[in-house]
LOLUM-907590 format. One line per 4 residues: their letters; for each residue x negated, y negated, z negated of N, C-alpha, C. Coordinates in steps of 0.1 Angstrom, whole numbers, plus 2048, in hexadecimal, padded with zeros to 3 digits. Layout:
N
A = X,Y,Z,X,Y,Z,X,Y,Z | ...
END
This chain:
258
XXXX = 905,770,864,8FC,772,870,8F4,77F,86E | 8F1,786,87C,8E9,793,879,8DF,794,886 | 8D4,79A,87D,8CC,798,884,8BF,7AA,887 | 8BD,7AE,88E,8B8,7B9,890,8AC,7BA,88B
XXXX = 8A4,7C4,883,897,7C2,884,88E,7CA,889 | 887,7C6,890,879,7CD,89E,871,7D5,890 | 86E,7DE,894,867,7EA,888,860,7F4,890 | 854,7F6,886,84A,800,88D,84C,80D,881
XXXX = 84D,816,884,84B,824,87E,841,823,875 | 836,826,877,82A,821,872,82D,81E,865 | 82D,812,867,830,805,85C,836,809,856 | 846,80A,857,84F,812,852,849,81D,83D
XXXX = 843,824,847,83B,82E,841,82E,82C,83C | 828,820,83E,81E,81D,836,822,819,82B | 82E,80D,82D,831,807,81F,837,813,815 | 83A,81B,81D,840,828,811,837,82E,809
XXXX = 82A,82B,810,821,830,80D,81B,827,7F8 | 81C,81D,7FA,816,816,7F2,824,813,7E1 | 82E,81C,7E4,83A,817,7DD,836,81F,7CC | 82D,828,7D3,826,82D,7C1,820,81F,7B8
XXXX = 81E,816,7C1,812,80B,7BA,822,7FF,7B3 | 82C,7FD,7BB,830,7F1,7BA,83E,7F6,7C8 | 84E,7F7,7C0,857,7F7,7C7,85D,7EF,7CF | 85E,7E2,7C7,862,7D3,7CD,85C,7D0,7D3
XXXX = 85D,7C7,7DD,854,7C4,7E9,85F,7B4,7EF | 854,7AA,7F3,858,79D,7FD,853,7A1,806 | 857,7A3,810,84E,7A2,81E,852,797,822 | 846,792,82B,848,786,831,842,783,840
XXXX = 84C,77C,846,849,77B,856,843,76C,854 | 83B,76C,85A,831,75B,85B,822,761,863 | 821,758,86B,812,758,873,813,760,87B | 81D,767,882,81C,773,88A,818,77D,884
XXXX = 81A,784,874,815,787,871,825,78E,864 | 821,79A,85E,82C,7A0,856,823,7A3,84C | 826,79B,83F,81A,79D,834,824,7A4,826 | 818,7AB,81A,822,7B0,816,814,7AE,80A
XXXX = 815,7B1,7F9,80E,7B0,7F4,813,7B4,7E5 | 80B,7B8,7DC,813,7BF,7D2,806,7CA,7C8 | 80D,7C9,7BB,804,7D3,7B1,80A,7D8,7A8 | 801,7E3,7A4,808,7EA,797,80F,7DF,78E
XXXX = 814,7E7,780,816,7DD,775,80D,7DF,76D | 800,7E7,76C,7F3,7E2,765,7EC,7D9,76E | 7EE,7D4,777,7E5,7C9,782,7D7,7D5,782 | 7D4,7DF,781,7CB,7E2,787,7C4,7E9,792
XXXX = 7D7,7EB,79A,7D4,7ED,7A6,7DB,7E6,7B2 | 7D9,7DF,7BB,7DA,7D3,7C3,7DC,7D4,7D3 | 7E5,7D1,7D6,7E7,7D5,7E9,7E5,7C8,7F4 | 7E0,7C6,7FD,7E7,7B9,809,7E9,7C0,814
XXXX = 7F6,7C1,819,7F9,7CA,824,7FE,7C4,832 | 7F5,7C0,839,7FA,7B5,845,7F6,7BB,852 | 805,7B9,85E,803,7BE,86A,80D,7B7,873 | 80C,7B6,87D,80B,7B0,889,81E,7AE,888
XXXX = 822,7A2,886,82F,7A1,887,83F,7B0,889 | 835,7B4,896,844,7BC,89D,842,7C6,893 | 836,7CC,88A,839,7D8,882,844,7D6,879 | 849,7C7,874,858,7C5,86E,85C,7BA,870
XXXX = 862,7B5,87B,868,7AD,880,875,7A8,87D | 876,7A2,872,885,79A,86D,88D,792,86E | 881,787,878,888,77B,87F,889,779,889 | 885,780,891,880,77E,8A5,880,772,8A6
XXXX = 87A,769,8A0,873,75E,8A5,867,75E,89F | 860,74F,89D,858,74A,89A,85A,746,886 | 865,745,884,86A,73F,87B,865,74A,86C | 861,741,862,85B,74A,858,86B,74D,84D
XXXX = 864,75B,849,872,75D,842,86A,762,836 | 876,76E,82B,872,778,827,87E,782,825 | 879,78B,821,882,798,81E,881,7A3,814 | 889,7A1,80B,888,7A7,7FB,88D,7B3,7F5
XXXX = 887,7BD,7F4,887,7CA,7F0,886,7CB,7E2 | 895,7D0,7DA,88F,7D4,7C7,88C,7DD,7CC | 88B,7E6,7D2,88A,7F7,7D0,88A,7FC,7DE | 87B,7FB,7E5,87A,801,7F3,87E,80D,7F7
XXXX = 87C,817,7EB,879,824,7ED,88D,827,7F0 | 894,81F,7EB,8A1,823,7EB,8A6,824,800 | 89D,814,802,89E,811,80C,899,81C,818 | 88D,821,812,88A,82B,816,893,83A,81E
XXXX = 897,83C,811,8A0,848,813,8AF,842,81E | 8B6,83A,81F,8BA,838,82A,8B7,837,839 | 8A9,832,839,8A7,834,847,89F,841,84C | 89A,84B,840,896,858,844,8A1,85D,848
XXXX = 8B0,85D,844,8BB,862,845,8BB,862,854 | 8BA,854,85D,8BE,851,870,8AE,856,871 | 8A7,85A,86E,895,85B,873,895,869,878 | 894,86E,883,896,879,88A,898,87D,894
XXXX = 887,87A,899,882,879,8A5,884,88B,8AA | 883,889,8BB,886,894,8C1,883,898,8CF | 87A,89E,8D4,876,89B,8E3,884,898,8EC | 88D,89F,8E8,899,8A3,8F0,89E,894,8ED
XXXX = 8A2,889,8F7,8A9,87D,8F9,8B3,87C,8F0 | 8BA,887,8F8,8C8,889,8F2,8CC,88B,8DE | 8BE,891,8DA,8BD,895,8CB,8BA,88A,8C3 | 8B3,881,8CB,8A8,87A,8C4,8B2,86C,8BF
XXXX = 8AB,86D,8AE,8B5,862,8A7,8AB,85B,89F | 8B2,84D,89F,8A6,840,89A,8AF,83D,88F | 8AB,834,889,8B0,828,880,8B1,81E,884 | 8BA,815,889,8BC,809,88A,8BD,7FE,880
XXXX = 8B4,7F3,880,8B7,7EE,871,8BD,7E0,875 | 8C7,7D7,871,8CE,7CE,86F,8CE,7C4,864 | 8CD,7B9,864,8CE,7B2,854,8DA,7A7,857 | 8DF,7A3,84C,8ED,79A,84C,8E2,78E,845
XXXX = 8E8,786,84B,8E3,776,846,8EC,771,83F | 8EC,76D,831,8F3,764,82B,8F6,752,835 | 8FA,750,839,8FB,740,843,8F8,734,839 | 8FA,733,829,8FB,72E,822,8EC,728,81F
XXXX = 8E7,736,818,8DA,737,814,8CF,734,820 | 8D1,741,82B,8C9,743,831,8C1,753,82D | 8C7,759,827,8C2,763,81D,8C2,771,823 | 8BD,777,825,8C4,787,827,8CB,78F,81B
XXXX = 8DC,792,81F,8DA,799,818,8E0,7A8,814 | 8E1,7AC,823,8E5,7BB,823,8DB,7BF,833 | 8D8,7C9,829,8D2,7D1,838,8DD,7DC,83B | 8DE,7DD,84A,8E6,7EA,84F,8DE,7F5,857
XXXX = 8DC,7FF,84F,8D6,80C,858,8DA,816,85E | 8DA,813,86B,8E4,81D,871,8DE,825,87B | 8E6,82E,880,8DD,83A,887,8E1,833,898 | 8D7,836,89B,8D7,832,8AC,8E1,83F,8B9
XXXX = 8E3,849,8B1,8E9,855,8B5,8FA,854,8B2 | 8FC,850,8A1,90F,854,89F,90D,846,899 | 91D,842,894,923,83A,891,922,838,882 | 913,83D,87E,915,83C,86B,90A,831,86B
XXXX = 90E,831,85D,909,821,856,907,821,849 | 8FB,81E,841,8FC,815,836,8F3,80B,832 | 8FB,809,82A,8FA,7F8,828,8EF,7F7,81A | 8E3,7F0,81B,8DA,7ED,812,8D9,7DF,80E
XXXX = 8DD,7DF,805,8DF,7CA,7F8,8CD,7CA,7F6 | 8CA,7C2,7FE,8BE,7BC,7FB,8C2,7B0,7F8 | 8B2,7AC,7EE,8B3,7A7,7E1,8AD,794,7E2 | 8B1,78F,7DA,8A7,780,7D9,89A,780,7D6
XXXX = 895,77D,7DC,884,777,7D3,883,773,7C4 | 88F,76F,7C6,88D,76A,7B8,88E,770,7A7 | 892,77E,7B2,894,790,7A5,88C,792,7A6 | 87D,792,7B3,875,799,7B4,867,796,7A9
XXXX = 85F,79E,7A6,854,79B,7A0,849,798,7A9 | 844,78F,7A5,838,789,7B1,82F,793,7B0 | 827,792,7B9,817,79B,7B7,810,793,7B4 | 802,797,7AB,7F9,78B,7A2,7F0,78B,7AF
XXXX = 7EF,791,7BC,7E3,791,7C4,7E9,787,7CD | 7E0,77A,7D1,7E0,773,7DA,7DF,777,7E8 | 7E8,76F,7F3,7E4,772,7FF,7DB,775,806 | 7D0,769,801,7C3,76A,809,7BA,769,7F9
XXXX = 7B8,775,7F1,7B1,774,7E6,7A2,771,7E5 | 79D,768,7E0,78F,76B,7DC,788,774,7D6 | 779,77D,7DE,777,789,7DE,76B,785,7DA | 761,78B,7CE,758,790,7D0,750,796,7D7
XXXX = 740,791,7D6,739,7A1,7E1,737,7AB,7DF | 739,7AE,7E7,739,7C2,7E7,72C,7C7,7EB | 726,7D1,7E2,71A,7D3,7E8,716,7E3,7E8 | 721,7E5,7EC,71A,7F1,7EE,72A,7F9,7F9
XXXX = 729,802,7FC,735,809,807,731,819,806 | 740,81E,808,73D,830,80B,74C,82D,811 | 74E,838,816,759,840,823,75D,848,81D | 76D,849,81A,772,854,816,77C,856,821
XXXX = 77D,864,825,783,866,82F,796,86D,82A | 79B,86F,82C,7AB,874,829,7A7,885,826 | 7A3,88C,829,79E,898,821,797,895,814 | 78C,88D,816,781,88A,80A,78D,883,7FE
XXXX = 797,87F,802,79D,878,7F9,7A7,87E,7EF | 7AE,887,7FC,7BA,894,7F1,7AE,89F,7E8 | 7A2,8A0,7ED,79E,8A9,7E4,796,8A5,7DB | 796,895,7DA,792,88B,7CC,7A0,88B,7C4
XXXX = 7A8,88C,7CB,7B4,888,7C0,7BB,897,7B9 | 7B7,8A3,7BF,7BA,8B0,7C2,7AD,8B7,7B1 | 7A0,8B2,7B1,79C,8B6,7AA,79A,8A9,79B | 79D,89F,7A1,7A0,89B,790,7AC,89C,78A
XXXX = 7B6,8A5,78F,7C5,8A8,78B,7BC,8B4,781 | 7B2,8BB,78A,7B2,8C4,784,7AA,8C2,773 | 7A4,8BA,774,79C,8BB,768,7A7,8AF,75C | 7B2,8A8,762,7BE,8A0,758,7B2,894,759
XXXX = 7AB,88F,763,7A8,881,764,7B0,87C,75F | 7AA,86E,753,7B0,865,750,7A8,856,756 | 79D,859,757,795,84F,75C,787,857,767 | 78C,84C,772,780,84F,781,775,842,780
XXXX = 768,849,784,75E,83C,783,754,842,791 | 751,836,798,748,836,79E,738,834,79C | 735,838,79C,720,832,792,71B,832,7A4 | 714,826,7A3,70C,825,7B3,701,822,7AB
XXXX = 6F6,82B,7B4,6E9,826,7AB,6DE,830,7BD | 6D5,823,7C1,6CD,829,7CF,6D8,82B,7DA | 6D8,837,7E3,6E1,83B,7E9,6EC,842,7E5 | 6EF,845,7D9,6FA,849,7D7,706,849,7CF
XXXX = 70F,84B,7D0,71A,84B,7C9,71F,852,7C3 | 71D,855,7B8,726,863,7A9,734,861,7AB | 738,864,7AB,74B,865,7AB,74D,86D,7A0 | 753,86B,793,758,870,788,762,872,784
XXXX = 76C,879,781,779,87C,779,776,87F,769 | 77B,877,762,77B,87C,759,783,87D,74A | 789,887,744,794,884,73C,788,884,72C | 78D,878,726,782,86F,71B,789,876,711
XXXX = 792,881,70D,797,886,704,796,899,700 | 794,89B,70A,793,8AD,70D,781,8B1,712 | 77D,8A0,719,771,8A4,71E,76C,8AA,72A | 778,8AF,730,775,8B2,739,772,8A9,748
XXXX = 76C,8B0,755,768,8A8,75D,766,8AB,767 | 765,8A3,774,760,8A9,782,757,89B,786 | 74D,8A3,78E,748,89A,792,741,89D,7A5 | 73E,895,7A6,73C,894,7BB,731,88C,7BC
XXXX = 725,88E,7C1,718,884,7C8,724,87F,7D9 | 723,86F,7DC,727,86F,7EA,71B,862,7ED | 719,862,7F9,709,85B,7FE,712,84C,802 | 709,845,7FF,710,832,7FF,707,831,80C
XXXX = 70E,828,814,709,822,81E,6FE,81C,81F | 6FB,817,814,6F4,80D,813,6EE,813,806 | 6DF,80B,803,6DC,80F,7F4,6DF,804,7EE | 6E2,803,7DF,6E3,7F8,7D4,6D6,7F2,7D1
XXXX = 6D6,7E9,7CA,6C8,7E5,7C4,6CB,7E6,7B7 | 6D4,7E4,7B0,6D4,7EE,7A0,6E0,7F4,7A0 | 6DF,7FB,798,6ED,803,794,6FA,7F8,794 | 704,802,798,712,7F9,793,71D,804,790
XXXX = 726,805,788,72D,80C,781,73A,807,784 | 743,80C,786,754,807,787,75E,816,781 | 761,810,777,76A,81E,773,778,813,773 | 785,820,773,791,820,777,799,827,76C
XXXX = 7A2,820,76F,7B1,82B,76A,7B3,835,772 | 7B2,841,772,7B7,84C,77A,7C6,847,780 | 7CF,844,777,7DD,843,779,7DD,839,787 | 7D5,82E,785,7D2,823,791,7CC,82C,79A
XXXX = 7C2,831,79B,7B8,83A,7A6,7C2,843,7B3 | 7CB,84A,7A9,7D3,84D,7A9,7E1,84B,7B6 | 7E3,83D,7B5,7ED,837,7BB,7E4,834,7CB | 7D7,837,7D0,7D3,839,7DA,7DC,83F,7E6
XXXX = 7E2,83C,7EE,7E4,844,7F9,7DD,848,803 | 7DE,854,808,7D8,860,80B,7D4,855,81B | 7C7,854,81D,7C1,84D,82A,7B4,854,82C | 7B1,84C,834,79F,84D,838,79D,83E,834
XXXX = 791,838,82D,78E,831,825,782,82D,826 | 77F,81E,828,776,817,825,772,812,81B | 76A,817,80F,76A,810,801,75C,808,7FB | 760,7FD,7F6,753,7EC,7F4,757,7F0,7E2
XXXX = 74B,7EB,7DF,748,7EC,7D5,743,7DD,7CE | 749,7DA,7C6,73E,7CC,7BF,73D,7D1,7B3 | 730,7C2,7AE,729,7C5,79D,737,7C1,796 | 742,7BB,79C,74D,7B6,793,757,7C4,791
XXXX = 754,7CE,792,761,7D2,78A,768,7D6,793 | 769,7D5,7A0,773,7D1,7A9,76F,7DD,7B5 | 77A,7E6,7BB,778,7ED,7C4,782,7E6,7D0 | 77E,7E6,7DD,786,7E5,7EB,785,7F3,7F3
XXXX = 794,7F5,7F6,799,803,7FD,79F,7FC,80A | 79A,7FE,815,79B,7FA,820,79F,808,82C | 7AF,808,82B,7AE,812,838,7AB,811,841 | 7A7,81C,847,7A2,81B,857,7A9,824,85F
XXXX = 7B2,816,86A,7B8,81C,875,7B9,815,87C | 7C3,817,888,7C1,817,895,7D0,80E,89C | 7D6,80C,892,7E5,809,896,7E9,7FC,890 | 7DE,7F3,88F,7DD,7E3,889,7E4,7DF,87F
XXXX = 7EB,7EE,873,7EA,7E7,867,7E1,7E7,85E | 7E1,7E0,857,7D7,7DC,84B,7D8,7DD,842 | 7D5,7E6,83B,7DB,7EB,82C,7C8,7EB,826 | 7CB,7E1,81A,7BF,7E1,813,7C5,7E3,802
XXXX = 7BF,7E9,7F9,7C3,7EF,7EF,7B4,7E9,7E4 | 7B9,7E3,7DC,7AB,7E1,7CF,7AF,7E6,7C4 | 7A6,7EA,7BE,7A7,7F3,7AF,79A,7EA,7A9 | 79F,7E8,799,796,7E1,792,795,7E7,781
XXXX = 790,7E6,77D,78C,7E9,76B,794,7DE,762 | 79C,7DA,75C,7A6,7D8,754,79A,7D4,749 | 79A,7CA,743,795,7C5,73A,798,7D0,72E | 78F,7D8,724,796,7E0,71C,798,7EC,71E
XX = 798,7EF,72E,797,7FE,72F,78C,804,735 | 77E,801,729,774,808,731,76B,804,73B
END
């Protein structure tokens, strides 16, 4: 059996976005909803990425499924191949995406990517759940309070990641103390360092400190950014946009590092 799947661009390209953190991926259709979830392999950096069914539509019903990627990014490069949009009608070429149903299982387990323009094709072997590596983050995880907030915008963010390249960050820390926020880079072996004053929404009532692995800090994609702070150790990266997906991103301090 084959079945088409409804896909938003967008989407598409968000999850490409997050394949530095974690390549394998379940997505799953349930609740009217396309949820996706996943972390590094130090667990210290953590994703829940959920949006409105049609952004990846696998089942055109109501019926909950899932759909298993070893290696997105491969998946990737196939449908950039049909992606090439064009004002001109006549130019303009999509990806069509297709999945084969095992009848046995119930399983997906070839995707077909084809171009909406010529008669080419290929074929993508998606995988079992049961190859996949789970993600340690729960659906609906229990959070800590956050007490404090700052806004980083998609400029403010390439030129945080832009200047602690420069100084060989190994480790980024935030210090909140009153209104503000220190932003640090710093490599714990050369000594070198950069550092940034940015104003918190809100003032703290004592100090709170959260330092990071650069390498996790790192795996940030490039947004405009809502960021919560708790006394636990624990940062929330909350994009902000307009197009009802939900991409939330947590970074935490690793027992041991600091």
């Amino acid at each position: 059996m084959n079945k088409n799947i409804n896909y938003n661009k967008n989407y598409i390209e968000t999850v490409n976005t997050i394949t530095p953190i974690v390549a394998q991926f379940i997505f799953e259709n349930k609740e009217g909803m396309v949820k996706l979830r996943g972390n590094n392999d130090s667990g210290n950096c953590l994703f829940i990425l959920n949006a409105p069914k049609e952004n990846f539509d696998f089942t055109g019903d109501d019926t909950e499924s899932k759909l298993c990627f070893l290696d997105y990014t491969k998946f990737y490069k196939l449908y950039k191949e049909f992606d090439n949009p064009n004002d001109d009608a006549s130019l303009d070429e999509k990806a069509v995406l297709d999945i084969q149903i095992n009848d046995e299982t119930n399983e997906a387990v070839i995707m077909d990517v084809k171009s909406s323009k010529t008669k080419c094709n290929f074929k993508y072997r998606l995988a079992s759940d049961s190859v996949i590596k789970k993600p340690i983050i729960k659906e609906n995880p229990k959070l800590p309070e956050f007490v404090a907030s700052i806004n980083l915008s998609k400029d403010m963010v390439d030129i945080l990641m832009h200047r602690i390249s420069m100084v060989d960050a190994n480790y980024v820390s935030f210090e909140l103390e009153g209104k503000n926020c220190k932003f640090t880079g710093k490599n714990n072996v050369t000594m070198q360092e950069y550092s940034e004053d940015i104003s918190l929404d809100t003032e703290v009532d004592s100090p709170v400190k959260v330092t990071l692995k650069a390498d996790a800090f790192k795996l940030l994609p490039t947004a405009d950014y809502a960021v919560n702070f708790s006394e636990q150790h624990l940062i929330r990266f909350e994009q902000q946009r307009t197009d009802g997906i939900d991409l939330t991103l947590f970074m935490t301090t690793i027992k041991g590092e600091n």
